[in-house]
N, C-alpha and C positions, 0 to 999 in steps of 0.2 A: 537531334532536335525532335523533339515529341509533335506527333501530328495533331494535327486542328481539326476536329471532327464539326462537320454539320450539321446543324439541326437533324434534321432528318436520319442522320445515323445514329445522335446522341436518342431521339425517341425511338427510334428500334431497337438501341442496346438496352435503352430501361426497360421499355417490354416487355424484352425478354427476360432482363432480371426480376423482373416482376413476376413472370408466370412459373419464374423455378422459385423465385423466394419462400424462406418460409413463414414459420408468424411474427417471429422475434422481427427479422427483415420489413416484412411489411408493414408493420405496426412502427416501424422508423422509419421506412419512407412516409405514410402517413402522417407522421407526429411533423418530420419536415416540410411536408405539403401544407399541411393544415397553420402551422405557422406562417408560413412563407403566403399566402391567403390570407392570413387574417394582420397583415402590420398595422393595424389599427390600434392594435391594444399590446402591450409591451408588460411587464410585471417586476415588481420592487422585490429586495431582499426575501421578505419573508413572502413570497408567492402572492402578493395582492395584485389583482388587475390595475393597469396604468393606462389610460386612453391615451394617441400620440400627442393633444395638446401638455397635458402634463408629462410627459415624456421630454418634450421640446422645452418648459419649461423651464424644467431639473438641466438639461444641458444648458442650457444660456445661464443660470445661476451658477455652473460649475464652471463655464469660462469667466465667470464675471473673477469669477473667486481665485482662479490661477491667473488676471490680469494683476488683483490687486494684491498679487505676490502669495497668500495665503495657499497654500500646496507645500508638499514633501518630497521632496528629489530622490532620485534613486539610491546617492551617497548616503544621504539622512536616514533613509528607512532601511539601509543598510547595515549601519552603526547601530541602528535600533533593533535589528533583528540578532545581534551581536548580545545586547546585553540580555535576549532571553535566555 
């Protein structure tokens, strides 16, 4: 069973992985930092900014639309990725 690390040792291990990283590394942790900071704003297909109300939205329109049966089943799109 995999141990459960505490806070405290999970920010000491990043740290350190921080202070060996190199840029590729730190420019990932960064790009997940600065995300994970900013959930305010979310982004569409082609890269446009989304604030969370339209974010919220889009999802309540997209349940509405797998109530009223309107979606594609994993069978379906299955069959359909068949006749490409």
């Amino acid at each position: 069973m995999p141990e459960i690390m505490n806070t405290s040792r999970i920010r000491k291990e990043l740290h350190e992985s921080i202070d060996k990283g190199d840029k590729r590394f730190l420019r990932l942790i960064h790009a997940v930092v600065t995300a994970y900071e900013s959930d305010e704003e979310d982004y569409t297909l082609h890269g446009t900014p989304m604030d969370a109300e339209n974010y919220k939205a889009r999802i309540r329109k997209a349940r509405e639309r797998v109530k009223s049966g309107y979606y594609t089943t994993q069978e379906d799109l299955e069959k359909e990725m068949e006749q490409w």
